[in-house]
N, C-alpha and C positions, 0 to 999 in steps of 0.2 A: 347636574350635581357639581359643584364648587370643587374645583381639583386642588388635591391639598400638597401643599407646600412644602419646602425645609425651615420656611419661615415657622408657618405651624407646627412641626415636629419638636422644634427650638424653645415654641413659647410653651407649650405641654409639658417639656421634659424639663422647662424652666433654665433652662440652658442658652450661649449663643449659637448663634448661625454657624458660625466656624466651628463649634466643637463639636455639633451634628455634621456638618461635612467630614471634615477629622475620622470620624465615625464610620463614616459613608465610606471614605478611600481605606481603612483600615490602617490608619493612625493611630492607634489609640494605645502604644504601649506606654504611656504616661499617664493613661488619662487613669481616673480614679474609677476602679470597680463598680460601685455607684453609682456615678456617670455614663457607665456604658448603659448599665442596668437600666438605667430612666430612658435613653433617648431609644434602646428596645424597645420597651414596655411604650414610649410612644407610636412607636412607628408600628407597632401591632395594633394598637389600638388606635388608630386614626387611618388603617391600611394606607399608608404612605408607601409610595412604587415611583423611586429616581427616575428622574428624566436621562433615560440614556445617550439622548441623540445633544442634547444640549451637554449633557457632562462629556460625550465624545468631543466635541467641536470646540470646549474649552483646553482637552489635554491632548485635542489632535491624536486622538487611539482611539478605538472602536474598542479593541482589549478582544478582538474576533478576529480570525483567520477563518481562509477559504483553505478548502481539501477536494479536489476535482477527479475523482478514478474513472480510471481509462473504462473499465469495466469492474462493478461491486460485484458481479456475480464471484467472483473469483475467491478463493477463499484468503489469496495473502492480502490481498486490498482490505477484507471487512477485518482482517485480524491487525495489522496494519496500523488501521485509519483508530481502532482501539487502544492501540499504546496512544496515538498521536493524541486522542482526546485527554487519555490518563493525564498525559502529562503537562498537556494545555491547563487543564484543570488546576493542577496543583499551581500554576502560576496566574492563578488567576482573569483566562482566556476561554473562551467561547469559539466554536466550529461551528463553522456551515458544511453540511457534504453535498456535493453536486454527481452525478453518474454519468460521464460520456455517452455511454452505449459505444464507446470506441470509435466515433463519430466527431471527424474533426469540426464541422460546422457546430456541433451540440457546446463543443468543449469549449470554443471560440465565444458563444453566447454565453458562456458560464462565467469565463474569464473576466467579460464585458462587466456583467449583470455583479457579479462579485466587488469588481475596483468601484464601481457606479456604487455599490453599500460603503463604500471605502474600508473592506476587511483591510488590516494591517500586513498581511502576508499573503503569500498561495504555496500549497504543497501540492503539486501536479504529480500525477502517474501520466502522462505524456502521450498523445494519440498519434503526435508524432509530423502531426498536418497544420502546425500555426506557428512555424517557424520564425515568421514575420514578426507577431505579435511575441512570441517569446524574446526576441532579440529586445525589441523593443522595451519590453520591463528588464530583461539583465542592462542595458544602456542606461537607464532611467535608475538602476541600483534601484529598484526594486524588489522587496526581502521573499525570494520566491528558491525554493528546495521540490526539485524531481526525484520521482521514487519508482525503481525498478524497469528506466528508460535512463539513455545516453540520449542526446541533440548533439550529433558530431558538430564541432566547429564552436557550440556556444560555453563560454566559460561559466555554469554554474553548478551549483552543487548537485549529484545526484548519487542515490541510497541504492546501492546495488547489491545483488548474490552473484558470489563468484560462481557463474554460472557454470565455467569450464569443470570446476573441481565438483561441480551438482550432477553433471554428467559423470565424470571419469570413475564416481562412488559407486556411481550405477551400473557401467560397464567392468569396471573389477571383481564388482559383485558377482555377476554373470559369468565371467571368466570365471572366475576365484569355483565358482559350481560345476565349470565344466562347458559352459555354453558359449559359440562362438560365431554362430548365426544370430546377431544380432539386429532388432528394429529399433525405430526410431517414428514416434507422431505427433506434431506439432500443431498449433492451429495456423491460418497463414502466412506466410513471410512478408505477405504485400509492400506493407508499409515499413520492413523493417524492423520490426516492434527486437528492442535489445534482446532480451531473456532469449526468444527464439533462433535468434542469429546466431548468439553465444554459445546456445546449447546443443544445435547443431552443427559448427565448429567445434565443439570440444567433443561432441561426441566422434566426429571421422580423426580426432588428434587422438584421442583415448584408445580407438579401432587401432592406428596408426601403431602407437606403444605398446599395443599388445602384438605386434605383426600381424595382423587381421585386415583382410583388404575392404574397402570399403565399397558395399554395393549401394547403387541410388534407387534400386529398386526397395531397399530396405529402408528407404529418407520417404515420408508424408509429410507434407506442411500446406492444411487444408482448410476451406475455410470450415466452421463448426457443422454445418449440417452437410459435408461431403465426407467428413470424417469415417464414418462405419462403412460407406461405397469404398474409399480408400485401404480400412482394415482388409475389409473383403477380397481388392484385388492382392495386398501383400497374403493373407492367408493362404489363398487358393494357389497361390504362384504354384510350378514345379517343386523348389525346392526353398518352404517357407521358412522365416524366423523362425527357432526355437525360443525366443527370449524379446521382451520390448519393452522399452520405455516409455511412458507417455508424458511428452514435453508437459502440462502442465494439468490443474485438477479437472478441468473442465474435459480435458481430452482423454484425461482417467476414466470420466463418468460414460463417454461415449464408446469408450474403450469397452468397461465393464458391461456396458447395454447389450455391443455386440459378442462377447463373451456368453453372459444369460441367453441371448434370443438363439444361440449357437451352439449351445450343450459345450461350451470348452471348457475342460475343467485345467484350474490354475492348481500348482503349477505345471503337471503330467502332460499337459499338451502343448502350453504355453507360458512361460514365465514372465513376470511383471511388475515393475518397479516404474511407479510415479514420482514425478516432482512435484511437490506440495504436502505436506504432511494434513491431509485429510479427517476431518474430525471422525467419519464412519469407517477408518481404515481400521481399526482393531476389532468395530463390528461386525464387518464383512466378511464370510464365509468363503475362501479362507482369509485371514489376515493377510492387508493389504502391505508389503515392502516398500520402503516412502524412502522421499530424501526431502526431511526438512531445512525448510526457511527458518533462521531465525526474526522470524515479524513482530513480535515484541520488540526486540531490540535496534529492531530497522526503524521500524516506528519510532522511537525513543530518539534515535539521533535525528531524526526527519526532522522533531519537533523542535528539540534542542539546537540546532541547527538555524530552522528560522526564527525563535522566538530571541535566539543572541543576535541575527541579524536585525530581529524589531529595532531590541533596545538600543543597539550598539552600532546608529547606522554606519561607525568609521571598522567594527570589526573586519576583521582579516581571515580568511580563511586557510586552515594548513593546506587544502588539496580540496581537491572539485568533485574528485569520485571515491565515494566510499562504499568499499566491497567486506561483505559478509560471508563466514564459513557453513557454509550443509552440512548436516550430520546424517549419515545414515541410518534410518528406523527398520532394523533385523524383522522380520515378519514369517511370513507363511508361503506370500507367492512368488517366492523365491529364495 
């Protein structure tokens, strides 16, 4: 079947070549209403489909960016990676998403496989293990924005939640009710991952400002599936947590699992505030106490961020890290 042309769209719509291109790039605020009208009504009816790879190679842009998360399971990645699209969108850009698994070798093949499409950008959530090759695109000004991870030592942008003030909400809370055996459960520190380092710093700083001394038997930072052996041993201790945190949603759910399989009723036995503002936290019996991300808005600068670095290869950056406020979501289990 004869693959059809802008040539042919041209001679249909009885128009030049150029004023179908025009068209094509969205040109056309001069052109005559008319004229748009026809070279539609051709390109509908001849199903004409632009040669993408060839119009990339003439304006050197794909007009697509890569989005690589550490892990989508997570709720502020898939909420996140939705601003970033919104707003790709409205400028006329296309997303790839790629999933680490939190796996730096996955993330390193993704990076590859990505610049080899030649997307225009990368917005990384950072596994934290391809330091090498990260240096290597910031050297090369390569238009690449990390999200919800620091790379000590590398000057590029990245989209943070002040993680300290995410804890210290949650521990005043606690206080503020009376409680002062506080826990604390993250997934694990191994690699460093920022949010977790942060949030367990601010919470022994937060312990600190309450004059509350800090126990490490009340600290877990586990990998996921040791996490409820973990609750278990803080629960049973002598003298357990009245009150906990769980560093993030995932450690919520594991949290809540052992909660249910436990008979503990929130908050009478146990009080509890997550990080992550959880879409089933208001459905949850009882209503779950959160400290939301704003991931809309993280998202949004994520975007804005590299889509100025596309255009703008000489742009300048104010600052390298940009941190976000938590808001506290008042609930039930606590």
């Amino acid at each position: 079947m004869k693959r059809i042309t802008i040539s042919d769209v041209a001679q249909h719509a009885e128009v030049s070549k150029s004023t179908v291109s025009q068209y094509l790039n969205k040109r056309y605020d001069y052109m005559a209403p008319r004229t748009k009208e026809r070279i539609s009504k051709a390109i509908e009816e001849l199903g004409y489909q632009p040669n993408i790879v060839a119009r990339s190679l003439k304006q050197k842009s794909t007009s697509t960016i890569g989005v690589i998360v550490a892990n989508i399971l997570h709720t502020f990645s898939t909420q996140t990676i939705r601003a970033v699209e919104d707003i790709c969108n409205e400028q006329g850009f296309h997303i790839i998403v790629c999933n680490a698994d939190d796996n730096p070798e996955k993330e390193r093949e993704y990076i590859e496989m990505l610049r080899a499409k030649q997307v225009d950008g990368l917005i990384i959530f950072p596994t934290g293990g391809n330091i090498d090759l990260y240096e290597r695109m910031v050297n090369e000004k390569y238009p690449l924005v990390f999200v919800d991870r620091i790379v000590d030592g590398l000057a590029t942008s990245s989209i943070m939640l002040n993680n300290e003030s995410a804890v210290k909400l949650a521990v005043d809370h606690f206080t503020d009710k009376g409680y002062e055996r506080i826990g604390i459960m993250t997934t694990s520190l191994e690699r460093h991952v920022t949010p977790r380092v942060e949030r367990i710093a601010g919470y022994k700083k937060a312990l600190g400002e309450k004059g509350i001394p800090v126990r490490e038997e009340y600290i877990k930072s586990l990998e996921l599936e040791l996490l409820q052996d973990g609750l278990h041993d803080m629960l049973s201790s002598e003298e357990p947590p009245q009150a906990l945190i769980a560093g993030n949603d995932l450690t919520l759910i594991e949290v809540l699992r052992y909660i249910k399989s436990n008979a503990i009723s929130l908050p009478e036995d146990l009080a509890l505030i997550g990080i992550d503002d959880v879409s089933f936290a208001s459905l949850f019996t009882p209503e779950l106490t959160t400290i939301a991300q704003p991931t809309f808005e993280m998202g949004k600068q994520a975007a804005e961020l590299l889509l100025n670095k596309i255009k703008n290869p000489d742009f300048i950056e104010e600052k390298n890290v940009y941190r976000f406020e938590p808001k506290l979501m008042v609930r039930h289990s606590c």
